[in-house]
Structures are given as structure tokens and as C-alpha cells.
PyMOL CGO cylinders between C-alpha atoms (Angstrom):
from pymol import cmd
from pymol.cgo import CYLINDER

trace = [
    CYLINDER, -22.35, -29.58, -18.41, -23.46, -28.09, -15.51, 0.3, 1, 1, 1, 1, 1, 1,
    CYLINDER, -23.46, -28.09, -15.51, -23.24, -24.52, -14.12, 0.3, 1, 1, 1, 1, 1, 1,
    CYLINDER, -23.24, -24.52, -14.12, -20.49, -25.03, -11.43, 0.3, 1, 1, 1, 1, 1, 1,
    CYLINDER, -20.49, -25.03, -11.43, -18.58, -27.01, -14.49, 0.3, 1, 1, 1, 1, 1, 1,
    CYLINDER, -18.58, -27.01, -14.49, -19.13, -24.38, -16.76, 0.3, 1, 1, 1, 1, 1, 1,
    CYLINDER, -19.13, -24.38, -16.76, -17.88, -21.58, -13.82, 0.3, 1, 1, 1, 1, 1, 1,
    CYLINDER, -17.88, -21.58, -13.82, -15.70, -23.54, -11.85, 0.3, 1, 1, 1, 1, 1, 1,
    CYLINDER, -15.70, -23.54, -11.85, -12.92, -21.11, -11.67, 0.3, 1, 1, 1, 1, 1, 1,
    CYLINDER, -12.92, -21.11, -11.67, -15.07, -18.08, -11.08, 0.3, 1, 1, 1, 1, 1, 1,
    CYLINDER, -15.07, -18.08, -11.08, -16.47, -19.31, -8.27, 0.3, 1, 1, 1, 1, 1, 1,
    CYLINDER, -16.47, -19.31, -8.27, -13.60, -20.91, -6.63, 0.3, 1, 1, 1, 1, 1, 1,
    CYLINDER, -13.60, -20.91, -6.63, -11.96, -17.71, -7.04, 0.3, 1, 1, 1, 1, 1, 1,
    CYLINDER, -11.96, -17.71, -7.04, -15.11, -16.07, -5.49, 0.3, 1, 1, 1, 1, 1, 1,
    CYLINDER, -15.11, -16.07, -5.49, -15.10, -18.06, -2.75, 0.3, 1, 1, 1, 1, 1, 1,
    CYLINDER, -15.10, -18.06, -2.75, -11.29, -17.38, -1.58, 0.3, 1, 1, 1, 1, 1, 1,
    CYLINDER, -11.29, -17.38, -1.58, -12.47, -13.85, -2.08, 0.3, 1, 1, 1, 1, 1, 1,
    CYLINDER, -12.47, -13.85, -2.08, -15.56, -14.31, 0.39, 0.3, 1, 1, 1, 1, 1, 1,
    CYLINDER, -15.56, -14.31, 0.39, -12.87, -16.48, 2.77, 0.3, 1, 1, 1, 1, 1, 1,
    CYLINDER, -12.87, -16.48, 2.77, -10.08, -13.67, 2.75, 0.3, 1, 1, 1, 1, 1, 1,
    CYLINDER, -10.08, -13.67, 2.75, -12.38, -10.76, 3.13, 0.3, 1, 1, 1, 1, 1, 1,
    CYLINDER, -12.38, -10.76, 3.13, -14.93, -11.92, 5.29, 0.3, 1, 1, 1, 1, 1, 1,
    CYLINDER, -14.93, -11.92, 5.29, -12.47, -13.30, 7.68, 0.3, 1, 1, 1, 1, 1, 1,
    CYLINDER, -12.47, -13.30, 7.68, -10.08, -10.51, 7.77, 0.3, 1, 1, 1, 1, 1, 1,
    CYLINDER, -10.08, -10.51, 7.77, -13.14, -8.07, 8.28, 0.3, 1, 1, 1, 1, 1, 1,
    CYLINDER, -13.14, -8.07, 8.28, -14.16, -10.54, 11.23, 0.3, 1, 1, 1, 1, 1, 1,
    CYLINDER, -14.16, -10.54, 11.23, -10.49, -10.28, 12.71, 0.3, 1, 1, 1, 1, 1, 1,
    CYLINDER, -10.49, -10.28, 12.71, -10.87, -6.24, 13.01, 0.3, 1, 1, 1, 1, 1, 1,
    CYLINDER, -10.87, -6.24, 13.01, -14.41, -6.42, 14.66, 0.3, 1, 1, 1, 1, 1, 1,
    CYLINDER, -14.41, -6.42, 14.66, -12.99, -9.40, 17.10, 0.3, 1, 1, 1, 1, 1, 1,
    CYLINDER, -12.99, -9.40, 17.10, -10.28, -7.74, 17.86, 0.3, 1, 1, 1, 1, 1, 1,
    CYLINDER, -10.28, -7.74, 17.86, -10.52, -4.07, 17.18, 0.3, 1, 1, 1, 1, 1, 1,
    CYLINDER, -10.52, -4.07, 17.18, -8.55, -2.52, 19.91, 0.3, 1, 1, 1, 1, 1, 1,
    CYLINDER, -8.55, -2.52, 19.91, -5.12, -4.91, 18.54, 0.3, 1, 1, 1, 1, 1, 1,
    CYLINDER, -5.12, -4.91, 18.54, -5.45, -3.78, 15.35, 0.3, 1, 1, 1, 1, 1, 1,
    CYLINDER, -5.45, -3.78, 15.35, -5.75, -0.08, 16.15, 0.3, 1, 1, 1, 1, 1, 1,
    CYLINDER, -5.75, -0.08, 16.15, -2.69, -0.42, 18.25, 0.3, 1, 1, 1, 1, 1, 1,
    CYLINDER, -2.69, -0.42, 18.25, -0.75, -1.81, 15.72, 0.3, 1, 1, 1, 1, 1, 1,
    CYLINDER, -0.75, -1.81, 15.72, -1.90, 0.13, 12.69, 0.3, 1, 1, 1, 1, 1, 1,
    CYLINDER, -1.90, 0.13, 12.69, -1.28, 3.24, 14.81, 0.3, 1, 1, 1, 1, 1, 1,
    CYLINDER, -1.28, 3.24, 14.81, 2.54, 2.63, 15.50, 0.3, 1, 1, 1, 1, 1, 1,
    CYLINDER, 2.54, 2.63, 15.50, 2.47, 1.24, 11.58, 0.3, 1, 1, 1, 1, 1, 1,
    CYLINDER, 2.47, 1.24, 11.58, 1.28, 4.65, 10.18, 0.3, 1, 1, 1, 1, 1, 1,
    CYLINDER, 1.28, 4.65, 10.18, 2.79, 6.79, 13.13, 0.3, 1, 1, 1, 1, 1, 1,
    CYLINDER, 2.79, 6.79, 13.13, 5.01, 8.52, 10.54, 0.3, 1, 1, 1, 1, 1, 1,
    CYLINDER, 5.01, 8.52, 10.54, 2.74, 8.65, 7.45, 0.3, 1, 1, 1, 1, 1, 1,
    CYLINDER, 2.74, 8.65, 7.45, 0.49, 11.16, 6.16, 0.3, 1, 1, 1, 1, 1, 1,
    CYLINDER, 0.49, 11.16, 6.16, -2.48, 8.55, 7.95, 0.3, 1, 1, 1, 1, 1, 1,
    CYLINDER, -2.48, 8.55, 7.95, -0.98, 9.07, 11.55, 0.3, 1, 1, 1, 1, 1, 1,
    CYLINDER, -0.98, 9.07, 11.55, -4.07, 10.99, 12.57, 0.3, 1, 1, 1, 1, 1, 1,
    CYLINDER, -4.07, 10.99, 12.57, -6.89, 9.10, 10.93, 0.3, 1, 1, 1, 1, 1, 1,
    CYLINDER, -6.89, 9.10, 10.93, -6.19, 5.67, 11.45, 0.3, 1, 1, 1, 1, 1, 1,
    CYLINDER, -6.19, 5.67, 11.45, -9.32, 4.36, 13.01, 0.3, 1, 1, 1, 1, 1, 1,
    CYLINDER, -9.32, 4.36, 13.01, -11.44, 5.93, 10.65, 0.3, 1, 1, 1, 1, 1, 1,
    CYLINDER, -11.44, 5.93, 10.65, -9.44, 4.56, 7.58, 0.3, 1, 1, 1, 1, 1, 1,
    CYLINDER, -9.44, 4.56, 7.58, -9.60, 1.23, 9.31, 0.3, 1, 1, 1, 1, 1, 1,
    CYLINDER, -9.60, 1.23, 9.31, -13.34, 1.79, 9.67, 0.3, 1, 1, 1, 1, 1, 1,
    CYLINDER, -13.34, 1.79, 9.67, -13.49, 2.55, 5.73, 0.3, 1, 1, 1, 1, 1, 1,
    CYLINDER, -13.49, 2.55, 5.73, -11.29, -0.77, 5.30, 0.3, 1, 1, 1, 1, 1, 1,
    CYLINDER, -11.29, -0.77, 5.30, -13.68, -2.70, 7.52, 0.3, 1, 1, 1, 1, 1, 1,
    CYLINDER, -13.68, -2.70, 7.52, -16.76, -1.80, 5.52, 0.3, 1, 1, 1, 1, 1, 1,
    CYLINDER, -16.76, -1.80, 5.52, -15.11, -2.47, 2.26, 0.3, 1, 1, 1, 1, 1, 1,
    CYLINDER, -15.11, -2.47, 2.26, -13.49, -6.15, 3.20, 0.3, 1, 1, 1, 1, 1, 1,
    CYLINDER, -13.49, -6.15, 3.20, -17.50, -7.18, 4.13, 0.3, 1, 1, 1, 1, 1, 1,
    CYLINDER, -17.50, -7.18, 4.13, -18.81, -5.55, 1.34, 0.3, 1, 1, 1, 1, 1, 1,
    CYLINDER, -18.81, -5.55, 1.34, -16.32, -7.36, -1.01, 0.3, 1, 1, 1, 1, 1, 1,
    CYLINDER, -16.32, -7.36, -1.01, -17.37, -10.71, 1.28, 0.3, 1, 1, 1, 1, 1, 1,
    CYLINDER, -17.37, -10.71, 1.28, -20.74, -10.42, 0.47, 0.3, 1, 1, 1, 1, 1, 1,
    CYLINDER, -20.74, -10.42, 0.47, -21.15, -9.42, -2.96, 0.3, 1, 1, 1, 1, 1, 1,
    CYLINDER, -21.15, -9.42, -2.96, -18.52, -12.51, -3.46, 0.3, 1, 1, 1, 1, 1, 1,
    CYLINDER, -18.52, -12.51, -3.46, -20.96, -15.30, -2.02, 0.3, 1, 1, 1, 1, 1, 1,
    CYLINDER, -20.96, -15.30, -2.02, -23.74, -13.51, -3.52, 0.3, 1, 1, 1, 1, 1, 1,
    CYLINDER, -23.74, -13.51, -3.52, -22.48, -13.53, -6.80, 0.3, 1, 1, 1, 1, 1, 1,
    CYLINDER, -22.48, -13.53, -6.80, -21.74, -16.80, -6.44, 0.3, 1, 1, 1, 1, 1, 1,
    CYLINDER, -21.74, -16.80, -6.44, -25.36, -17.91, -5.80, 0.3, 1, 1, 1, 1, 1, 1,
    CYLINDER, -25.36, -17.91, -5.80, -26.86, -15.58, -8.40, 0.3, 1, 1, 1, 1, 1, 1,
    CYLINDER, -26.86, -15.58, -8.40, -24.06, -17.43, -10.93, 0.3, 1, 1, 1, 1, 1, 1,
    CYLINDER, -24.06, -17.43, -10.93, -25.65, -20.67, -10.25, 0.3, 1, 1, 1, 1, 1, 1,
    CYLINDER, -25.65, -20.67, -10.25, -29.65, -20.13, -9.66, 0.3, 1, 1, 1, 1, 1, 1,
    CYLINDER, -29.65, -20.13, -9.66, -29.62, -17.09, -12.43, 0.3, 1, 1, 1, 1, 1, 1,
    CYLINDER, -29.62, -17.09, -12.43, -26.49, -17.40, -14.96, 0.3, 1, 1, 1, 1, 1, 1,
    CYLINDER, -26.49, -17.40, -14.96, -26.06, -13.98, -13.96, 0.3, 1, 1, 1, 1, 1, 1,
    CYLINDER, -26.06, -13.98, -13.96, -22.63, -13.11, -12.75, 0.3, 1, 1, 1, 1, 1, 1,
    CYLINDER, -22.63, -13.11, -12.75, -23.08, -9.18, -12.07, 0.3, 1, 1, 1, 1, 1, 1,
    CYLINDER, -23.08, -9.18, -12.07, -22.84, -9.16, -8.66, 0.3, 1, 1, 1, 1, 1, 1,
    CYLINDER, -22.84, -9.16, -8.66, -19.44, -11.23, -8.96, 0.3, 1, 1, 1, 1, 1, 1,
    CYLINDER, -19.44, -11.23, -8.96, -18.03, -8.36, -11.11, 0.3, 1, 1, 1, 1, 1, 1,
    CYLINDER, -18.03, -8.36, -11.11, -18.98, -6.31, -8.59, 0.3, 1, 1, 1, 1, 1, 1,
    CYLINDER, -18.98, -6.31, -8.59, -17.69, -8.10, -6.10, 0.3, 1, 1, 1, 1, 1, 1,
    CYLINDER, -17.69, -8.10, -6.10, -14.00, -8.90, -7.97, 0.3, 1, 1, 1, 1, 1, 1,
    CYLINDER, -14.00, -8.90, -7.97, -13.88, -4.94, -8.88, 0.3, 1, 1, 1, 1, 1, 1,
    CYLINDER, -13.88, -4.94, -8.88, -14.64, -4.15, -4.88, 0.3, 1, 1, 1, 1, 1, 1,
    CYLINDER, -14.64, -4.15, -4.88, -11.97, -6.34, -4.31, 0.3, 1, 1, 1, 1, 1, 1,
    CYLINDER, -11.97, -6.34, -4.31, -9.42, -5.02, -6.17, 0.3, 1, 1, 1, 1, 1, 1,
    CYLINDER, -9.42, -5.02, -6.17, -10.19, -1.36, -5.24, 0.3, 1, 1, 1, 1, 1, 1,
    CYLINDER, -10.19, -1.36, -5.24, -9.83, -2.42, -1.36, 0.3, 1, 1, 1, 1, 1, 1,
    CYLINDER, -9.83, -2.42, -1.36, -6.56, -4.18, -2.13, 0.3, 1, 1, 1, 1, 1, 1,
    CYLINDER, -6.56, -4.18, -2.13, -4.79, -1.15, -4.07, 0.3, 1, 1, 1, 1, 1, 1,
    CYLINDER, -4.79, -1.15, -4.07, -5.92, 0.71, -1.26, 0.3, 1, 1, 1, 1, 1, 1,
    CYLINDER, -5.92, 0.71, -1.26, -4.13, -1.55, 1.08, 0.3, 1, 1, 1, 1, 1, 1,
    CYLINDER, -4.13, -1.55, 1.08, -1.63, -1.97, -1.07, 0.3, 1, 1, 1, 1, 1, 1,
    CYLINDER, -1.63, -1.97, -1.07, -1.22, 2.18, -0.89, 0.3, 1, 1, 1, 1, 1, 1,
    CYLINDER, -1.22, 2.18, -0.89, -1.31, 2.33, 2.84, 0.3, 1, 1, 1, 1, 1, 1,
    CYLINDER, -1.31, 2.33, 2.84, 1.75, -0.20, 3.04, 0.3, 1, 1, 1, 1, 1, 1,
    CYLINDER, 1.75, -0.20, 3.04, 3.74, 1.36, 0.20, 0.3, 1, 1, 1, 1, 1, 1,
    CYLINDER, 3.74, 1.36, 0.20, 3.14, 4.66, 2.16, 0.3, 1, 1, 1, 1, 1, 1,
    CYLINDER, 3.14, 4.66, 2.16, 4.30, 3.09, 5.38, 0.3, 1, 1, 1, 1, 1, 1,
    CYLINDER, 4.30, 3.09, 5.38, 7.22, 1.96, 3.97, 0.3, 1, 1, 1, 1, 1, 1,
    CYLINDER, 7.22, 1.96, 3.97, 6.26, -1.48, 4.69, 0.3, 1, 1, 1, 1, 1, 1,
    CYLINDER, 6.26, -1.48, 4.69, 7.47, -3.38, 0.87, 0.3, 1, 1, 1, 1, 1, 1,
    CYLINDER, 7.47, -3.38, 0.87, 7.44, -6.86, 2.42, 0.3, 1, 1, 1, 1, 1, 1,
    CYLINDER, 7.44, -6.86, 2.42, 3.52, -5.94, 3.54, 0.3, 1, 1, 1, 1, 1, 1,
    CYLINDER, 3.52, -5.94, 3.54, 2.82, -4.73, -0.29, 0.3, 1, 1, 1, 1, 1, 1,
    CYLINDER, 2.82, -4.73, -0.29, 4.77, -7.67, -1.75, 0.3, 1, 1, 1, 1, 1, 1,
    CYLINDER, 4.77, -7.67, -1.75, 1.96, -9.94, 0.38, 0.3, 1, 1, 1, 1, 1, 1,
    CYLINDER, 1.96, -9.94, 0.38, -1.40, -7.35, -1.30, 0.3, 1, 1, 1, 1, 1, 1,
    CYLINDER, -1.40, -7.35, -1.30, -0.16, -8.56, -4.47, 0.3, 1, 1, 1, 1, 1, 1,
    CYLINDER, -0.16, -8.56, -4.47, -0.38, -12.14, -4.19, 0.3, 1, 1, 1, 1, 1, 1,
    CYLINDER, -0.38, -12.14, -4.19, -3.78, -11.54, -3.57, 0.3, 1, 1, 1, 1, 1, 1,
    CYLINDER, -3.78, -11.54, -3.57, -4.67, -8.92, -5.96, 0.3, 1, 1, 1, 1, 1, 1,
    CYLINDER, -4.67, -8.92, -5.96, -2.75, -11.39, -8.93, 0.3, 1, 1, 1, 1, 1, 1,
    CYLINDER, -2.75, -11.39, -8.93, -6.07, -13.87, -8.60, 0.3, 1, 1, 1, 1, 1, 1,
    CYLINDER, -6.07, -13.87, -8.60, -8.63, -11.12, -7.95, 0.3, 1, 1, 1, 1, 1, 1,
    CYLINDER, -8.63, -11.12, -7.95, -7.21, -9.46, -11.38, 0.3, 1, 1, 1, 1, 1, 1,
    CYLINDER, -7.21, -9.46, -11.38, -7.53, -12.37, -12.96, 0.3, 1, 1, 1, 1, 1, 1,
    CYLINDER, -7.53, -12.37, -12.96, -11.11, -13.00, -11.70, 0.3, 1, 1, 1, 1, 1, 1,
    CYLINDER, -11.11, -13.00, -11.70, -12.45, -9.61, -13.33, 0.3, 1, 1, 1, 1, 1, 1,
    CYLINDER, -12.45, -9.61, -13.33, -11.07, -10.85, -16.76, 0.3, 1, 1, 1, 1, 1, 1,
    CYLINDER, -11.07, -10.85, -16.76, -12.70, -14.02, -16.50, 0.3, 1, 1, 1, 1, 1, 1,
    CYLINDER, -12.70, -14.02, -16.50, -16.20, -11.97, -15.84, 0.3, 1, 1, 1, 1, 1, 1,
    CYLINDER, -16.20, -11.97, -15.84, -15.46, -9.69, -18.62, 0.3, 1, 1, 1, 1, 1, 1,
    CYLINDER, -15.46, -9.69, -18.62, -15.36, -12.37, -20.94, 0.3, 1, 1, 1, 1, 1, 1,
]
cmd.load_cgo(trace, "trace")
């Protein structure tokens, strides 16, 4: 069997990790003006009222951080068996999505939260696979 048989589901799920992070850190460097305007009115009665562009900054670098140790560690799982940078990567991702997750709770926004988890279920469930 070959290596993308034998990690099929690791890197699938790496791969919507690299498509959902990449592509929402793309959205706040296309349009980073819209999302300060939102987020702004979104936290304007939280404890992040003040701080928002730098916590979106923080965001930012996390989301292409998490995108690129995810297509890394998909190529070092096939050329080296080696799926370190994948933990990495999953862990990263997990970490930026409870801290998402955190900023909606905080906002008040549930239906927001509700929509982290759906992502953070499969990223979860990507760090077990790597553990094992």
C-alpha cells in the first residue's frame, strides 16, 4: 500500500485545514479594512473593543501559520513518513480555533461559536490520528 493509502485521512484532513486557513487568512489581507469594520462593531462591547486590529493581526499570523505547516506536513508525510510538522500544524489549528471560538463566546455571538466547532470537531480528530 502506498503512503497516501496508508494516510489518506490525515492528509485529507490536512488539506481542508490548509484550504480553511489559508483562505480565510487571504480574505483578511484582501480585504482588511471590511473586516476591521466589522470586527470592531462585533467586539464594540467586549473586553477586545480597543485592540481589535492587533488581535486580528495575531489571528492573521496564526490562520497562515496553521496553512502552512498543514501543506507542509503533508509533503513531509509522503517524501519522509514523518508527520511532525502535521501535528504541529493540527495543534496550531486547534489553538487558533479556541481562540476564535473565545472571541465569539465573549461577543456574545453563540450562533458564530456553534460554526468554530464544526471545524474544530475534524481538527480534534486529526491530532488523535497523529498521536497514534
Amino acid at each position: 500500500m502506498n503512503l497516501f493509502e496508508q494516510n489518506a485521512t490525515e492528509i485529507l484532513l490536512l488539506i481542508f485545514l490548509t484550504i480553511t486557513f489559508l483562505q480565510s487568512g487571504l480574505d483578511k489581507v484582501l480585504d482588511w479594512k471590511g473586516n476591521i469594520e466589522w470586527l470592531i462593531g462585533h467586539f464594540s462591547k467586549t473586553i477586545f473593543k480597543n485592540i481589535v486590529p492587533f488581535l486580528l493581526s495575531i489571528v492573521l499570523f496564526m490562520e497562515v501559520l496553521v496553512g502552512i505547516l498543514s501543506i507542509f506536513g503533508v509533503y513531509s508525510i509522503l517524501a519522509n513518513q514523518d508527520s511532525t510538522l502535521a501535528f504541529y500544524g493540527a495543534i496550531l489549528g486547534c489553538i487558533t480555533l479556541l481562540t476564535l471560538l473565545l472571541g465569539q463566546r465573549i461577543a456574545k455571538d453563540y450562533e458564530g461559536a456553534r460554526t468554530i466547532v464544526v471545524y474544530l470537531i475534524p481538527t480534534v480528530f486529526l491530532i488523535f490520528l497523529l498521536q497514534n
